[in-house]
N, C-alpha and C positions, 0 to 999 in steps of 0.2 A: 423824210428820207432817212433810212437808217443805213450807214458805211459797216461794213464786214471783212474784217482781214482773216482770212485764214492761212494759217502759216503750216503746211505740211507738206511732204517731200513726198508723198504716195498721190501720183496722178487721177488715181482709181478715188483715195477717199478727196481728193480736190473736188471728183466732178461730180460725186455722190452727193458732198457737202452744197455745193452750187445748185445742185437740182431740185435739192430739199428748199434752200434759201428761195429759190426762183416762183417756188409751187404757192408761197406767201404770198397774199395780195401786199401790192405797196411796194415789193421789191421788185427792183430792176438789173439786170446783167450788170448795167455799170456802179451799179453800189457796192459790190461783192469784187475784193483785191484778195490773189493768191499768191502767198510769196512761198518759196519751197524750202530757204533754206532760213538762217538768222541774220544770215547779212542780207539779206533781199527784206525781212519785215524789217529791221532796223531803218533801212530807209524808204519804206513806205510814214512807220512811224514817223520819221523827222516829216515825211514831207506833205502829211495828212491829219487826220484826226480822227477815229472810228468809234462807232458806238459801239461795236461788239468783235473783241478777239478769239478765235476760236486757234488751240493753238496745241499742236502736236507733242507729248511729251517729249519722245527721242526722236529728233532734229538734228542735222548737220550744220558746223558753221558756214559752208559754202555745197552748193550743189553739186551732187557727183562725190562730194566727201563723205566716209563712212557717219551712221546721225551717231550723233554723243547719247547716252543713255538717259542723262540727266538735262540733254540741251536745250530743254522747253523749260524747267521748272529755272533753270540758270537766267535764262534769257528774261522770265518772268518776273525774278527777283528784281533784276534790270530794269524793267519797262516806262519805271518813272524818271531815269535818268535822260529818257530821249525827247 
């Protein structure tokens, strides 16, 4: 089973993403986590473990908040801290 977080705040490329993962044999709906903002994958990260990030470069820290331009590649540098 391979776990998938995708972290993007565009509804449209969430369900694109999903459908393309979904078309792979082997994947299932419940393998695939979409967090929208940094603070939503932060804690999937704490509270999981995924074989593959797919991860939006200009991201917001919270949803509904303008995305930072740089808030993917910031949050990246991060990723080992969680």
């Amino acid at each position: 089973m391979l776990k998938i977080l995708v972290v993007d705040d565009n509804t449209i490329k969430q369900q694109k993403l999903t459908e393309i993962f979904l078309s792979i044999d082997g994947i299932k709906e419940e393998d695939i986590f979409v967090a929208p903002d940094i603070i939503n994958a932060k804690r999937e990260l704490l509270n999981q473990e995924f074989d593959l990030l797919i991860l939006d470069i200009q991201i917001p820290n919270r949803f509904n908040q303008v995305a930072k331009q740089d808030g993917g590649i910031t949050f990246f540098a991060r990723v080992d801290d969680f």
